[in-house]
C-alpha positions in Angstrom: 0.0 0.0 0.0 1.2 3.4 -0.7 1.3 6.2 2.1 -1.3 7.8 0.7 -3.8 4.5 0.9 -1.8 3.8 4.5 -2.9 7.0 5.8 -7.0 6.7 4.8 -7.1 3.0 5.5 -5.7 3.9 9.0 -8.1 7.1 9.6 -11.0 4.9 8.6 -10.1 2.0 11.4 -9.9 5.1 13.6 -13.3 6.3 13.1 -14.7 3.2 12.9 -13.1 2.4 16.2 -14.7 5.7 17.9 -18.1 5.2 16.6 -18.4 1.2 17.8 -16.2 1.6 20.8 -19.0 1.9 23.4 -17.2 -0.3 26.1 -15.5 2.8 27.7 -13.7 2.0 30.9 -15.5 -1.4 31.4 -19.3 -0.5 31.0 -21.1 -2.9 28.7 -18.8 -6.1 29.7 -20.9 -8.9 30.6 -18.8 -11.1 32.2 -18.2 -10.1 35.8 -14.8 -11.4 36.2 -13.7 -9.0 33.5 -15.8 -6.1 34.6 -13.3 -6.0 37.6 -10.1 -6.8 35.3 -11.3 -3.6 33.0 -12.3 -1.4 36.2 -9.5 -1.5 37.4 -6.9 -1.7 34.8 -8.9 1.3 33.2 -9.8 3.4 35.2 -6.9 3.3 37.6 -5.7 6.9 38.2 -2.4 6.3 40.5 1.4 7.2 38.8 4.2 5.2 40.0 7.6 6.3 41.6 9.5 4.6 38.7 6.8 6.2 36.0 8.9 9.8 36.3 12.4 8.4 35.6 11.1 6.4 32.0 9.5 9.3 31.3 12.3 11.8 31.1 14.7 9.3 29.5 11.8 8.7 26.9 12.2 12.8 26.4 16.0 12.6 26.0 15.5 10.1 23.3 13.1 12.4 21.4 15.9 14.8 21.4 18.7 12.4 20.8 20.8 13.6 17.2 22.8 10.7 17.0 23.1 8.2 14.5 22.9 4.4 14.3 23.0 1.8 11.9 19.5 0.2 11.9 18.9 -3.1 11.0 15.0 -4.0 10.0 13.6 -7.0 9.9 10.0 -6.0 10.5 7.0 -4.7 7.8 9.3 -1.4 7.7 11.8 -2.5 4.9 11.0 -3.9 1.7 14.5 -6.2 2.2 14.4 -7.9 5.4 17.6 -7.0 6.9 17.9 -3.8 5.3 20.5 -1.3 7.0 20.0 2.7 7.2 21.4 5.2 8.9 18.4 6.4 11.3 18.9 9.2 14.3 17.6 7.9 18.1 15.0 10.8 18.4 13.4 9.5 15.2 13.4 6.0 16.4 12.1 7.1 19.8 8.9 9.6 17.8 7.8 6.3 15.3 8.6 2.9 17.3 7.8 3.9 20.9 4.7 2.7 22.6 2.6 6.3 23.5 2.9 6.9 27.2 -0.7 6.0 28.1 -1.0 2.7 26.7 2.8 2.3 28.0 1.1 2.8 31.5 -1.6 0.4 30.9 0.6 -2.4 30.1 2.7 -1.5 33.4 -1.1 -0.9 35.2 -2.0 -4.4 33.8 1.5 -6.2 35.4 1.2 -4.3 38.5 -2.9 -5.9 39.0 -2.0 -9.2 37.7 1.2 -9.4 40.3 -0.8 -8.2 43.2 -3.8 -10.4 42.6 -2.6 -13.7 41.3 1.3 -14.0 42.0 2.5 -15.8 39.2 1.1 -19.2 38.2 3.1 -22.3 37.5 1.3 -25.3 36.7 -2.0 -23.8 37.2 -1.0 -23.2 40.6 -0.6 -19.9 42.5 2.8 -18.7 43.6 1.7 -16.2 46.2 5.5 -13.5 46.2 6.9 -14.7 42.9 7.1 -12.4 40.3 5.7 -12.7 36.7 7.4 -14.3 33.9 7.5 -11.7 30.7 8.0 -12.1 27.6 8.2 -8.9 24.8 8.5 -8.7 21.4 9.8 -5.8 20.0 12.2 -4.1 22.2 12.9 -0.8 20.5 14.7 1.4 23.0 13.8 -0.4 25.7 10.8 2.3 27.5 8.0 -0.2 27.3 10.2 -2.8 28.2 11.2 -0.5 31.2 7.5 0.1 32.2 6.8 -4.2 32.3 10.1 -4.7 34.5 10.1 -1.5 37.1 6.7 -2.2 38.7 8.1 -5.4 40.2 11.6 -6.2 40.5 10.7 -9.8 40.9 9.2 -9.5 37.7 11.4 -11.3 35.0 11.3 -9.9 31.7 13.0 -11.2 28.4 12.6 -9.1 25.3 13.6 -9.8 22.0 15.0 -7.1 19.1 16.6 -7.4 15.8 18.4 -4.2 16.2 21.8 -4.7 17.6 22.6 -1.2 17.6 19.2 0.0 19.1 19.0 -3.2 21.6 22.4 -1.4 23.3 20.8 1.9 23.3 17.6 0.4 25.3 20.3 -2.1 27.1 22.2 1.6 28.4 18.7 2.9 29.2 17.8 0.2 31.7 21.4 0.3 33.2 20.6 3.8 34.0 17.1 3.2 35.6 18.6 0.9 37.7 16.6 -2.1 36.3 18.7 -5.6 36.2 15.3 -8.0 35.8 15.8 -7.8 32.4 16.7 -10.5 29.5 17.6 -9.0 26.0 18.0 -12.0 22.7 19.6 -9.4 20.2 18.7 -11.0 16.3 16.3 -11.8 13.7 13.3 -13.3 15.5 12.4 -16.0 12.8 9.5 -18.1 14.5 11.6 -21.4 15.1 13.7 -18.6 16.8 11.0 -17.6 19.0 10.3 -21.6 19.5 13.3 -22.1 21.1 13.4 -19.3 23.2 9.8 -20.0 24.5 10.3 -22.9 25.3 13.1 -22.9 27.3 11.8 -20.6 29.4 11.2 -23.1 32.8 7.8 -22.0 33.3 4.4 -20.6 31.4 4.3 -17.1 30.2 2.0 -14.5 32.4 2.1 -11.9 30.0 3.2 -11.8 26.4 3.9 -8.0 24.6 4.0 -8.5 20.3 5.1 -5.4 18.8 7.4 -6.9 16.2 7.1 -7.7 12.7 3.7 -6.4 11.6 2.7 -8.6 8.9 -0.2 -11.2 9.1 1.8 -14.7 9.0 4.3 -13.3 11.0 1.9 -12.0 14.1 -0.3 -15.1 13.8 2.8 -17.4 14.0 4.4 -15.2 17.3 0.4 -15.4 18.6 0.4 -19.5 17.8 4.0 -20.1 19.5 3.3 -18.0 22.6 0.0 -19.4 23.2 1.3 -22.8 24.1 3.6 -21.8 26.6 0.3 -19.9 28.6 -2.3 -20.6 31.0 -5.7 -19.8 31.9 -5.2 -16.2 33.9 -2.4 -14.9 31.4 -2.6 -11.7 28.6 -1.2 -11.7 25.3 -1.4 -7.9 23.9 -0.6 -7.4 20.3 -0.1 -3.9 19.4 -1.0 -2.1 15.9 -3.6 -4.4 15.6 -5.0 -1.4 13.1 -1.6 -1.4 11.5 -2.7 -2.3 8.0 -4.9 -4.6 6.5 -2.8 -7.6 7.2 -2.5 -6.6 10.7 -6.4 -6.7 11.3 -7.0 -9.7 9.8 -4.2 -11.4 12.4 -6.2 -9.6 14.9 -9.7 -11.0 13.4 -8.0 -14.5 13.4 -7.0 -14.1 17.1 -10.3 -13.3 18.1 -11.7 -16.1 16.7 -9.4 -18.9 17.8 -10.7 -21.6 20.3 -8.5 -21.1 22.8 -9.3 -17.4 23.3 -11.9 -16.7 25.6 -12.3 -12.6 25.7 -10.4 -9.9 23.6 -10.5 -6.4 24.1 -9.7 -3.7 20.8 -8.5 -0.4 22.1 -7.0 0.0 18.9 -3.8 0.4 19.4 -3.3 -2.4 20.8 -5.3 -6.0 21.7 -5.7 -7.7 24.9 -6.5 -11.2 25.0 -8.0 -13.7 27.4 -7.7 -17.4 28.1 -9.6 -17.2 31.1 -12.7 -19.5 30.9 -14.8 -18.0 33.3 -14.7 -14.9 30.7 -17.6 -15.0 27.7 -16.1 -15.3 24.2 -16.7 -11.8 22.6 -14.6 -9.0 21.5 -15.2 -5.7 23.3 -13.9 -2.0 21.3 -13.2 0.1 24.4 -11.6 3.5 24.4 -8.2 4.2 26.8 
């Protein structure tokens, strides 16, 4: 598609988004047990201690002038691999997740952590933290957000990037966060395999912000969804991308192991909880 095409095909998933998105901050979900999830992920009004600190690093990026030698291996490049010289603050405008839906994902890690513990075997681990797993590091803020709101919490990202996985690797040296697990390279799907699955226990919450095609976010979806269990999240962001991108997101919805999914456009949240009705609710952040 060209930019021109890009640009109406994404305002027209917008709109469509704000005139069917009547969900807002919970209302309209049936199932009680996600009422509570929404209500409180969504509505929550506290800021953090660590929020601050990302924050301000996230502005020194914006203005960071330097160059690096960016590798892509995602729906950005025509050549997968292809190198360019791109400048941080550039990076940092495009790739970042916005702060509000940033915050949700840390909201979202700071309720499941207080409320569940993690879960290993379908049993709860009351004090342990959650086991993380992120797609798509970029510069390492929303990365940041997932790891400071527990450091118990253990996090491994994955970016094809070398040179922008050091940048984000720098940025959590100087938040002070060591929970964290960077796998620098091309993440093919029998890459992902392996990493999945030697992870020693099941995923609580997955993060997919990488390659933004349709057999590559379906395949990601397919290899993380056998390493979960009934009370963990898998979000997928740009779900509104591009055509490809809503089809994966269609796809997901209607899988049987999904129970619930909630569209906030930017991003999807989905459920394997079977106490939760199978429907997809459009809510506004």
């Amino acid at each position: 598609m060209d930019l021109l095409k890009i640009a109406l095909y994404r305002f027209w998933t917008w709109l469509r988004h704000q005139l069917t998105s009547r969900h807002t901050g919970g209302h309209g979900v049936h199932s009680p047990c996600l009422f509570e999830w929404t209500s409180m992920i969504m509505s929550d009004t506290n800021v953090y201690y660590a929020w601050g600190e990302i924050e301000s690093l996230r502005q020194s990026l914006q203005m960071d002038n330097r160059e690096v030698l960016f590798t892509d291996y995602g729906s950005g490049s025509s050549v997968n691999g292809a190198q360019s010289r791109r400048i941080i603050s550039e990076i940092a405008k495009s790739s970042l997740a916005k702060k509000k839906y940033a915050q949700m994902l840390a909201r979202l890690v700071r309720w499941m952590g207080d409320s569940q513990g993690a879960i290993s075997d379908g049993q709860l681990a009351i004090g342990k933290g959650l086991n993380i797993v992120e797609l798509g590091t970029s510069l390492g803020i929303t990365t940041a957000y997932l790891a400071a709101m527990d450091s118990r919490n253990s996090v491994l990202t994955c970016e094809g990037c070398a040179a922008v996985a050091e940048i984000a690797m720098d940025n959590w040296k100087c938040l002070g966060l060591s929970n964290i697990d960077c796998k620098v390279g091309e993440l093919t799907v029998d890459r992902l395999r392996l990493i999945v699955d030697g992870l020693p226990e099941n995923v609580d919450v997955a993060f997919v912000d990488a390659n933004h095609t349709y057999a590559s976010t379906c395949a990601y979806f397919n290899v993380l969804a056998k390493k979960v269990h009934d009370k963990s999240v898998i979000v997928v962001d740009d779900i509104h991308y591009n055509p490809e991108m809503e089809r994966a997101w269609n796809e997901i919805c209607a899988d049987s192991r999904v129970t619930s999914t909630i569209d906030l456009y930017q991003m999807g949240m989905v459920f394997f909880d079977k106490h939760y009705w199978k429907r997809n609710y459009r809510m506004r952040l």
